[in-house]
N, CA, C and O atoms as CSV, one atom per row, in Angstrom:
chain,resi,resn,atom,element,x,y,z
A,1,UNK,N,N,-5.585,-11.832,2.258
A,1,UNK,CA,C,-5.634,-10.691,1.379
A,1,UNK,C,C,-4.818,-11.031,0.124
A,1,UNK,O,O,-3.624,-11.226,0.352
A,2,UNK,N,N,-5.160,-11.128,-0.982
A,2,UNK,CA,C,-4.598,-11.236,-2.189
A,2,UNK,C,C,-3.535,-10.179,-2.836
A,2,UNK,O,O,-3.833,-9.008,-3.069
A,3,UNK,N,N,-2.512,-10.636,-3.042
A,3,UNK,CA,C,-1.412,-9.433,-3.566
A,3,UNK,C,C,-1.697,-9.559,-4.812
A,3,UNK,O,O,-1.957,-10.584,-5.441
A,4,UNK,N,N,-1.615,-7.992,-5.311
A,4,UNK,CA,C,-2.012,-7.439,-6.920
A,4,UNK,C,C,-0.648,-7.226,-7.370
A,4,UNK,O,O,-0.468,-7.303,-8.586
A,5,UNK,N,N,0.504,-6.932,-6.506
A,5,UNK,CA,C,1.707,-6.514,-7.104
A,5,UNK,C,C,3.059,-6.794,-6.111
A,5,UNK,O,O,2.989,-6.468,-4.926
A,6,UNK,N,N,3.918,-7.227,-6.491
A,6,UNK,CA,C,5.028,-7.643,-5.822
A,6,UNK,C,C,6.348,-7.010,-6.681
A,6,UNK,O,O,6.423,-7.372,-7.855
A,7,UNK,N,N,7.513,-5.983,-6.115
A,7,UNK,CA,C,8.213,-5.557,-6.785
A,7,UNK,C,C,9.192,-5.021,-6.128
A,7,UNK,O,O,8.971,-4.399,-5.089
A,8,UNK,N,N,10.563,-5.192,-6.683
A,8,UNK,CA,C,11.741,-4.567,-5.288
A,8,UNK,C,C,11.456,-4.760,-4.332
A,8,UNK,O,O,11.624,-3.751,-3.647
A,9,UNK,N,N,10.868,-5.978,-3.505
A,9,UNK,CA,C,10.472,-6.298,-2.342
A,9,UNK,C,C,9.174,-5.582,-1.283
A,9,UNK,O,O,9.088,-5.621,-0.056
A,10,UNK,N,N,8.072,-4.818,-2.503
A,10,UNK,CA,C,7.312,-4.061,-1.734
A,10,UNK,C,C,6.212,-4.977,-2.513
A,10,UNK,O,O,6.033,-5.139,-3.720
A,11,UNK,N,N,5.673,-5.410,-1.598
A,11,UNK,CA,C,4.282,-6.363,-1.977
A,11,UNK,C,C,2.539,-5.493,-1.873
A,11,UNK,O,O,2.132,-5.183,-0.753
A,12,UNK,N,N,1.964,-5.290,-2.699
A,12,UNK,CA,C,0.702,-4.465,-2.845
A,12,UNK,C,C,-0.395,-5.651,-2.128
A,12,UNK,O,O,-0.188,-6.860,-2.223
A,13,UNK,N,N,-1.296,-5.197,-1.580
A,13,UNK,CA,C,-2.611,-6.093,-1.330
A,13,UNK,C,C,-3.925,-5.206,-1.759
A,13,UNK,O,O,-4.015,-4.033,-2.121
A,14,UNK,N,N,-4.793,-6.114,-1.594
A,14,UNK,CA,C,-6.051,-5.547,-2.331
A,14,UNK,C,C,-7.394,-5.929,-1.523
A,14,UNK,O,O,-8.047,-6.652,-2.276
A,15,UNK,N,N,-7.926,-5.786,-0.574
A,15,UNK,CA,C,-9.077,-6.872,0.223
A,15,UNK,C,C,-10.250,-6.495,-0.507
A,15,UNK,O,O,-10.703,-5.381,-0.246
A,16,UNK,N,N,-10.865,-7.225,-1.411
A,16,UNK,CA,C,-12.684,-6.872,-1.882
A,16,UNK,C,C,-13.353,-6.381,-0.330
A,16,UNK,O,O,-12.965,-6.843,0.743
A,17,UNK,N,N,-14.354,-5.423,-0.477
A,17,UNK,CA,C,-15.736,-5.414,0.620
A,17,UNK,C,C,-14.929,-4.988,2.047
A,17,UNK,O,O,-15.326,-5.379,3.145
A,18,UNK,N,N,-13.975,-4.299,1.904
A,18,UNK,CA,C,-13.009,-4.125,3.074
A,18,UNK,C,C,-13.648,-2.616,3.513
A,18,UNK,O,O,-14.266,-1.957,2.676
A,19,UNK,N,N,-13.442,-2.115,4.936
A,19,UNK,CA,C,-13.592,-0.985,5.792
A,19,UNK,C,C,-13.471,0.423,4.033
A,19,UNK,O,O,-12.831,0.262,2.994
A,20,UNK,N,N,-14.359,1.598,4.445
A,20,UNK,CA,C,-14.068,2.328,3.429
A,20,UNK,C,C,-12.811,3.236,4.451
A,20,UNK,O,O,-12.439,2.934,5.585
A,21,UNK,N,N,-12.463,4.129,3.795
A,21,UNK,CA,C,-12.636,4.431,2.214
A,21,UNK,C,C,-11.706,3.103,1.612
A,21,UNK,O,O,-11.055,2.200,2.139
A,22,UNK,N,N,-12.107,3.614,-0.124
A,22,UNK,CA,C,-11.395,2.377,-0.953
A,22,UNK,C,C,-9.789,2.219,-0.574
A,22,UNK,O,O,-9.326,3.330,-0.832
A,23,UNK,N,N,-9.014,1.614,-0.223
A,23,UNK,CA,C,-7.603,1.442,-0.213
A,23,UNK,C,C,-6.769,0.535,-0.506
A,23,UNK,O,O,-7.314,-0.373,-1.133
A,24,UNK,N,N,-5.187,0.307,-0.246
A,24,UNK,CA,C,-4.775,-1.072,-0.409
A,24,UNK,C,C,-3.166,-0.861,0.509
A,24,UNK,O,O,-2.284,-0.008,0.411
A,25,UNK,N,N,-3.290,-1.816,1.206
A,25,UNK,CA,C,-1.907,-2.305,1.490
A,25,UNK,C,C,-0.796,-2.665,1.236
A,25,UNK,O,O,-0.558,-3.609,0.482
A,26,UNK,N,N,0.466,-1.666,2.081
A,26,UNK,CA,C,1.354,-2.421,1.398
A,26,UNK,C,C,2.906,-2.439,2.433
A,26,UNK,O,O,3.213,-1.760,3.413
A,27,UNK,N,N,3.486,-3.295,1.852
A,27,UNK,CA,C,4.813,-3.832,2.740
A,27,UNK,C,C,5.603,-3.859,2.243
A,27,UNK,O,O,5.543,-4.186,1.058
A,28,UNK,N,N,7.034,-3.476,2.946
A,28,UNK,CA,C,8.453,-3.819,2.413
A,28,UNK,C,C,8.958,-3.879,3.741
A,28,UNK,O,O,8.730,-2.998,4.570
A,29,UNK,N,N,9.697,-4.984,3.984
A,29,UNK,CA,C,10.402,-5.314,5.201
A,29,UNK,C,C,9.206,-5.580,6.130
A,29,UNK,O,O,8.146,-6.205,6.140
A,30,UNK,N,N,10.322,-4.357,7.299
A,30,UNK,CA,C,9.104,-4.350,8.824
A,30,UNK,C,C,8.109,-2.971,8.705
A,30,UNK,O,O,7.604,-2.293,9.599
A,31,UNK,N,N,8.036,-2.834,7.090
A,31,UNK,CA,C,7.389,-1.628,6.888
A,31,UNK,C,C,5.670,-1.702,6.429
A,31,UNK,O,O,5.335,-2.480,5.536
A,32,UNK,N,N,4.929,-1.067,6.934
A,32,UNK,CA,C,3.236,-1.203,6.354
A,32,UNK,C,C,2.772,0.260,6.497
A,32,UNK,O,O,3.043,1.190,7.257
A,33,UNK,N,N,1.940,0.061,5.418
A,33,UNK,CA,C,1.082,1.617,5.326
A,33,UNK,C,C,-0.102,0.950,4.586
A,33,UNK,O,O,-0.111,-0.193,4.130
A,34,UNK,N,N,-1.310,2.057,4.537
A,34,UNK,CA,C,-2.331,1.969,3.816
A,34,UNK,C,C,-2.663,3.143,3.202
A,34,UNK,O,O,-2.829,4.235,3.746
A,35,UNK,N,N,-2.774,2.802,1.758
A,35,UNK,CA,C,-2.978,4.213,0.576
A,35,UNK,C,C,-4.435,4.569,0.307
A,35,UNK,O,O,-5.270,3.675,0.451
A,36,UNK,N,N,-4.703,5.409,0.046
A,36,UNK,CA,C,-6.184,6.029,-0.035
A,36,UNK,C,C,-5.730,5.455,-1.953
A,36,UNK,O,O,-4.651,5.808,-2.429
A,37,UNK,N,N,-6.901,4.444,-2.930
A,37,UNK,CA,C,-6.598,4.787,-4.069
A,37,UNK,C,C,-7.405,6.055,-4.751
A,37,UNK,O,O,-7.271,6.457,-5.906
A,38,UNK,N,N,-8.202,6.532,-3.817
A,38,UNK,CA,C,-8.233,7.919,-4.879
A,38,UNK,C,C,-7.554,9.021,-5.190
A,38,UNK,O,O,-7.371,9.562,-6.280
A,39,UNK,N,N,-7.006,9.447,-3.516
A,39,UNK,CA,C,-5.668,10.384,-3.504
A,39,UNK,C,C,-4.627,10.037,-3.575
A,39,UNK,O,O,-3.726,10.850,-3.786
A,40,UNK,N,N,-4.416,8.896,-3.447
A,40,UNK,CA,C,-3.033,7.988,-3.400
A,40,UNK,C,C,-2.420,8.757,-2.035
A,40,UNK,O,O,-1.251,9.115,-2.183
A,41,UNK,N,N,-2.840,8.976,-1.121
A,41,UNK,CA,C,-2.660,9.528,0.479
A,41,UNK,C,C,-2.151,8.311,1.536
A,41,UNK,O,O,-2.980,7.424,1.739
A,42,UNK,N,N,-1.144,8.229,2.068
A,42,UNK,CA,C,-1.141,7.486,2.602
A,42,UNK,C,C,-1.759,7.560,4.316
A,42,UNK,O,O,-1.462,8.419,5.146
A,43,UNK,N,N,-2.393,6.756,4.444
A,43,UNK,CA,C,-3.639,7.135,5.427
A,43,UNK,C,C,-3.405,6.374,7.045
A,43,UNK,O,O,-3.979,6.385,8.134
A,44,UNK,N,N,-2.502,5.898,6.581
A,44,UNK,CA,C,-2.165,4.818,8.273
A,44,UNK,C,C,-0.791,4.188,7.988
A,44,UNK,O,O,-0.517,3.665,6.908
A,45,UNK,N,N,0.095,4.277,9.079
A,45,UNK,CA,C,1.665,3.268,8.655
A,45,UNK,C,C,2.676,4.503,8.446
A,45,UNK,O,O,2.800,5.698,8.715
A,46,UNK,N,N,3.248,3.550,7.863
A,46,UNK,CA,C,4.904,4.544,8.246
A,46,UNK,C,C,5.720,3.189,6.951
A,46,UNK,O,O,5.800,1.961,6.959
A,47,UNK,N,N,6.231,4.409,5.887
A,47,UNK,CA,C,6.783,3.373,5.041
A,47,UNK,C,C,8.109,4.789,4.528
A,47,UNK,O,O,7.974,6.010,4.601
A,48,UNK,N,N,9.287,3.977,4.039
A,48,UNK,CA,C,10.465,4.854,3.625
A,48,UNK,C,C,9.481,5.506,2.725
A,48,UNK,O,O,8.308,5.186,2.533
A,49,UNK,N,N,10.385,6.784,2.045
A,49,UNK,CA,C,10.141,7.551,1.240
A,49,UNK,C,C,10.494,7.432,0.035
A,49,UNK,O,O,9.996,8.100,-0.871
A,50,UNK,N,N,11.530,6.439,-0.148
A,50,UNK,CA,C,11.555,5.769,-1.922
A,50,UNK,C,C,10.591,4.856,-2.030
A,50,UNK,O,O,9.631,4.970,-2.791
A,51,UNK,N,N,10.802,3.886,-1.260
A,51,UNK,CA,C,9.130,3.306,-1.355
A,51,UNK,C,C,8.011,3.716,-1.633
A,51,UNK,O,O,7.170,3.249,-2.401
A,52,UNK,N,N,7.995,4.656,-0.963
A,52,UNK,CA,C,6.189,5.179,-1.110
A,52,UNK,C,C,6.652,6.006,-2.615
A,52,UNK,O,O,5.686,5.840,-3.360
A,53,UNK,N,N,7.330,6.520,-3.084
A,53,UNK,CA,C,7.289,7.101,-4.647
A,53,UNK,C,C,7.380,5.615,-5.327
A,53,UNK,O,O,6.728,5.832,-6.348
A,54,UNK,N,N,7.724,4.421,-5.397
A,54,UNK,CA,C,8.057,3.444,-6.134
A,54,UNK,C,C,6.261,2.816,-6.473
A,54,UNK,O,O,5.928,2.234,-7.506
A,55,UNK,N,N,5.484,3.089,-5.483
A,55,UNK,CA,C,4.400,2.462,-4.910
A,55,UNK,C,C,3.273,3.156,-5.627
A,55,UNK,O,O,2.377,2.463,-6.107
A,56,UNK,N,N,3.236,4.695,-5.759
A,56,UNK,CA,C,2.814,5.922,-6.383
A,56,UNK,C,C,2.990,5.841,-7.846
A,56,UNK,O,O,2.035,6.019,-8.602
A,57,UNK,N,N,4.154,5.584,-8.261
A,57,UNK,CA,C,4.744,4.895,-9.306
A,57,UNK,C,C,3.676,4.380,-10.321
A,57,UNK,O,O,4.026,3.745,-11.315
């Protein structure tokens, strides 16, 4: 999976042709979630809560 963004240690991914709906991955530490990009919802995972505003960001 190709990272689109790497920052304060939270790395973004992006997979082309991947499961819908559209989304993207992302990590910091032992942390993962997956964001809806239309609602920006986070849809699966468990990530801190400054993170996920940094990510939203």
């Amino acid at each position: 999976m190709p990272e689109i963004a790497k920052f304060y240690g939270i790395i973004i991914k992006l997979f082309f042709g991947d499961h819908p709906p559209p989304h993207f991955h992302t990590m910091y530490g032992e942390y993962n979630a997956v964001f809806n990009i239309e609602t920006l919802e986070m849809i699966e995972g468990d990530f801190p809560s400054r993170a996920t505003k940094m990510v939203l960001e």
